[in-house]
C-alpha positions in Angstrom: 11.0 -8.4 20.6 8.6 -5.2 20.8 6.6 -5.4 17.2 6.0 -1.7 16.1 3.1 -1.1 14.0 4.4 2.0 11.7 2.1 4.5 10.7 2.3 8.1 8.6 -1.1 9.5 9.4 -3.9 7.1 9.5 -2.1 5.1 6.9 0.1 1.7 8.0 3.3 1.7 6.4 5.3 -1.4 7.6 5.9 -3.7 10.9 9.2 -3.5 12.8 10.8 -5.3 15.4 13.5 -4.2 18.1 14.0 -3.7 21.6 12.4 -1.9 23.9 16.1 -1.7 25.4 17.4 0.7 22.2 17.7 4.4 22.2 14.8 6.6 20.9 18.0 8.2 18.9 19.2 5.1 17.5 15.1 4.0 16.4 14.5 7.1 14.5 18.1 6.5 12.0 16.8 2.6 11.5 12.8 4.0 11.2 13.6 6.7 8.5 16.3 4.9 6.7 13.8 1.9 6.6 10.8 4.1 5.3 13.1 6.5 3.2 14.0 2.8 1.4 11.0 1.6 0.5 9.8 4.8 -0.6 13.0 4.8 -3.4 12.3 1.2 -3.9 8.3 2.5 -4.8 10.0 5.1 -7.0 12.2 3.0 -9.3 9.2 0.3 -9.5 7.3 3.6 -11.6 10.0 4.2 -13.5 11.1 1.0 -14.2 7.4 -0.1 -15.5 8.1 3.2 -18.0 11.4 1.9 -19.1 9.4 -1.3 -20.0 7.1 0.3 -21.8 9.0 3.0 -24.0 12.9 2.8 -23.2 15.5 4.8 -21.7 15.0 8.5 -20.5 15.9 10.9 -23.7 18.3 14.0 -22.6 16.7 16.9 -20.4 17.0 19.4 -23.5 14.5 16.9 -25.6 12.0 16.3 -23.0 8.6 17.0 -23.9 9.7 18.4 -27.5 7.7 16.8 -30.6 9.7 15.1 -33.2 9.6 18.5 -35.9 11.0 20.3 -32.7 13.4 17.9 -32.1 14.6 18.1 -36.1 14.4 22.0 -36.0 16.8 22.2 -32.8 18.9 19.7 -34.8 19.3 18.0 -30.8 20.8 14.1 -31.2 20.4 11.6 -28.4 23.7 10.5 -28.1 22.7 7.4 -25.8 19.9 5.6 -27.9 22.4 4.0 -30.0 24.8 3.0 -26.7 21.8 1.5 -24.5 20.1 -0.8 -26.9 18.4 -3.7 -25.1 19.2 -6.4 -25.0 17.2 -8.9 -28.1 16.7 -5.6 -30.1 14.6 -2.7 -29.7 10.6 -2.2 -30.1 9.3 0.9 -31.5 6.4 2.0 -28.8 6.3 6.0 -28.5 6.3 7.4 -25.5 3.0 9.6 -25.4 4.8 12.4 -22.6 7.8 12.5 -24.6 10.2 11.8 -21.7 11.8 8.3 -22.9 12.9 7.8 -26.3 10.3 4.8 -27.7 12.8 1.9 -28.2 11.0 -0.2 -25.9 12.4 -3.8 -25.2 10.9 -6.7 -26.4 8.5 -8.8 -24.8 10.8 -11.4 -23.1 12.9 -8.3 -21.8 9.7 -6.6 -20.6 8.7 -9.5 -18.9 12.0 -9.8 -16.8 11.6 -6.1 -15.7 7.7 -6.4 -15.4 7.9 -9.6 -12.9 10.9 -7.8 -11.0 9.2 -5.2 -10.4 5.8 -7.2 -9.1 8.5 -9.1 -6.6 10.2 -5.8 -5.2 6.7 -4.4 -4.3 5.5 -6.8 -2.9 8.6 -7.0 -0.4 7.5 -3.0 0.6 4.1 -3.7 0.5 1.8 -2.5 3.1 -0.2 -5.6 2.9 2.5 -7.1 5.1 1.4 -5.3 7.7 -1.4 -7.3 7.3 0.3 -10.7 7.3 2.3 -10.3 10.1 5.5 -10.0 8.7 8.4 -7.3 9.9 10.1 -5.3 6.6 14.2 -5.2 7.4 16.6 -3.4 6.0 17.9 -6.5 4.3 14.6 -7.1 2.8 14.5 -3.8 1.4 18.2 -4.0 0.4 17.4 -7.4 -1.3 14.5 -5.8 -3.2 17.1 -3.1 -4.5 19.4 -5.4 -5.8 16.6 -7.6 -7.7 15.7 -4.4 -9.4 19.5 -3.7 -10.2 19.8 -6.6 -11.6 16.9 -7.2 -13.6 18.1 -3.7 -15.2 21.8 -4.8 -15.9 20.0 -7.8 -17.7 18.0 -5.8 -20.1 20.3 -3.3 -20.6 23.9 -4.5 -20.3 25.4 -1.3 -21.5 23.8 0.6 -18.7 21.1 3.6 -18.8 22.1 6.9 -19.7 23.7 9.0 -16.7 20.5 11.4 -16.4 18.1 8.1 -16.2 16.2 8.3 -13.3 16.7 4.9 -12.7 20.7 5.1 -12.7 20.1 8.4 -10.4 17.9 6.5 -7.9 20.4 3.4 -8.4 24.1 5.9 -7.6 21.5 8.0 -5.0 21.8 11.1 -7.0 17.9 11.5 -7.7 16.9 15.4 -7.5 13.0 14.8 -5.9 12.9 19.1 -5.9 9.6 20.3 -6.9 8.4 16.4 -7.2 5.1 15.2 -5.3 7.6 12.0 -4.5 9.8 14.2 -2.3 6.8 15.0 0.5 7.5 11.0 1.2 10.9 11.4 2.0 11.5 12.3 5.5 14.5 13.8 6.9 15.9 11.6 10.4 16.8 15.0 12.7 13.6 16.7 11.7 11.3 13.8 12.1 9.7 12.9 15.3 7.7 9.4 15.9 4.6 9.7 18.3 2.8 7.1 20.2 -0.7 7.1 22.3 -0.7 11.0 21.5 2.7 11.6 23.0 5.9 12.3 21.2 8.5 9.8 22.0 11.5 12.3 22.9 15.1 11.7 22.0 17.5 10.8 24.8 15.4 8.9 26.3 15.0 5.0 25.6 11.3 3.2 24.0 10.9 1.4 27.6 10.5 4.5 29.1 7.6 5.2 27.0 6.0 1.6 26.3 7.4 -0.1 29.5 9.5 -3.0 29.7 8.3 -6.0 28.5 9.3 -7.7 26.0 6.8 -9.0 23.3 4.6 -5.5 23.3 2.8 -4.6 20.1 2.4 -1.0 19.7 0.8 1.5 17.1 3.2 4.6 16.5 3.1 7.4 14.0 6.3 8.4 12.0 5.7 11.9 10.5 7.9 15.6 9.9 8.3 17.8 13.3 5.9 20.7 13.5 3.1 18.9 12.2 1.9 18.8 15.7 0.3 15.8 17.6 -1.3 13.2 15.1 -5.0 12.2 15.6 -5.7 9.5 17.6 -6.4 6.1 16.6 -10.2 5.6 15.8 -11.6 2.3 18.7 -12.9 0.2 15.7 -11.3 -0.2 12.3 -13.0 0.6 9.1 -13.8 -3.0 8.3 -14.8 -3.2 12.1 -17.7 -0.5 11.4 -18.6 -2.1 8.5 -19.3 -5.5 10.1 -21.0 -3.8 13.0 -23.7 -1.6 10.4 -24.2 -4.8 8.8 -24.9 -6.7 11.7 -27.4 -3.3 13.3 -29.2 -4.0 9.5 -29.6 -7.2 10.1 -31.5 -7.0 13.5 -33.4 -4.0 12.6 -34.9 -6.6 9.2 -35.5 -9.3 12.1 -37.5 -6.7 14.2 -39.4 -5.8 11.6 -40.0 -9.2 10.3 -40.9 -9.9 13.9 -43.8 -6.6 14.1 -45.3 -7.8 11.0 -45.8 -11.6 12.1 -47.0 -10.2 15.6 -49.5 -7.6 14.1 -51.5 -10.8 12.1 -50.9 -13.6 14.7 -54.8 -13.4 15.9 -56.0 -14.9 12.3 -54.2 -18.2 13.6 -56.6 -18.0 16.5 -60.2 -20.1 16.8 -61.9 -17.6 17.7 -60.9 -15.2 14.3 -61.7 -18.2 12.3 -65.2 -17.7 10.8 -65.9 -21.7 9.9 -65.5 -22.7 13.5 -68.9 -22.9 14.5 -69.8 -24.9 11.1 -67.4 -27.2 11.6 -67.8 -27.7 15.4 -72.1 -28.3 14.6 -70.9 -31.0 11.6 -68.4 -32.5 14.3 -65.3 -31.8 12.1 -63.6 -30.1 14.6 -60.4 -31.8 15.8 -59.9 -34.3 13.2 -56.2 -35.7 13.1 -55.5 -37.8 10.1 -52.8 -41.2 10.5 -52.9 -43.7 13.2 -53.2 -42.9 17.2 
């Protein structure tokens, strides 16, 4: 299987296996329904640690509005009393003013808190780093923890404009959110490798060649953004290591001048006792049996 090395800029993203046999057509649905995945799976991980923390999402109309406001406008959230978690409620205000404060309690937190540590670490770039390719199932798998850990907590459900239950029934709106510049969009992206575009009708094994267990670098990103800079030769870690090791020798070098500037004083002729010792007859003593 050819092992492709994901990228969106100069950032890795995830590993993926497949063919090099299979359409450039086909690999850019599976490539951007594969990052599109994990970048929803990313989003309901931050908003599931905010449900944790101060309960469900109050109604559009009282976002933001201070408690006085909320009395003057005579608005009623309808839902607090329907989605009580489960054990009772916790009183912990939301500081923002977009969730309602009836936090869960701690055992309930917990099982959102550790689900949420799993599911990220199933999307987590560091798996680029240990080798391991991200599926679809993965992903899917990571979904359905989080589903679940919700429908524990909150048996009832969330409320309909939750973001969770919008990410959950894929109604989300990302408009005007920094989340939606993630997102990409399958017929307007393009996926690049060694500084060429990968072109659609075409298969990967006209681009990569044909064998089989090929590990390439390629950059996912929106058309129009035109060709995306070229790999750097050594990695950051890489340059680290190598100033490191340049430090190192320049300290010997020096180390080495200094010792060679005052090597005469080890010679006789720099010692000023030599003659003294040579007219007492002290000179080559040795100490310890011959």
């Amino acid at each position: 299987m050819v092992k492709l090395h994901i990228k969106k800029g100069d950032e890795s993203q995830f590993l993926y296996d497949t063919t090099v046999q299979i359409p450039i057509d086909e690999l850019m649905i599976e490539l951007v329904a594969l990052h599109n995945a994990r970048q929803k799976v990313d989003r309901i991980c931050t908003v599931m640690g905010e449900l944790a923390e101060h309960g469900i999402s109050l109604p559009p109309n009282m976002q933001g509005l201070a408690e006085d406001q909320i009395e003057d406008l005579k608005l009623i959230d309808e839902w607090e009393d329907k989605c009580v978690p489960s054990g009772g409620a916790v009183v912990n205000k939301d500081p923002i003013g977009r969730r309602n404060g009836q936090a869960p309690n701690e055992k309930m937190k917990e099982v959102l808190t550790k689900t949420v540590s799993e599911a990220k670490k199933i999307i987590s770039k560091d798996q680029v780093k240990a080798n391991v390719c991200v599926t679809k199932e993965m992903v899917k798998d990571a979904l359905d923890q989080l589903r679940g850990a919700v429908m524990i907590v909150y048996p009832m459900g969330l409320p309909p404009h939750d973001p969770i239950r919008l990410e959950f029934e894929d109604k989300e709106d990302l408009q005007g959110q920094h989340a939606s510049l993630n997102v990409l969009d399958e017929p307007t992206s393009s996926l690049w490798f060694s500084g060429k575009e990968m072109l659609r009708g075409k298969k990967l094994m006209d681009f990569i060649g044909k064998n089989e267990k090929t590990k390439i670098i390629a950059k996912l990103q929106k058309k129009g953004s035109g060709a995306p800079a070229r790999e750097a030769v050594f990695s950051e870690e890489e340059k680290k290591q190598m100033m490191l090791h340049a430090y190192r020798k320049q300290e010997e070098f020096k180390k080495l001048e200094v010792d060679r500037e005052d090597a005469y004083l080890n010679s006789d002729w720099a010692d000023s006792s030599s003659l003294k010792r040579q007219m007492q007859g002290l000179k080559d003593i040795k100490l310890g049996p011959r």
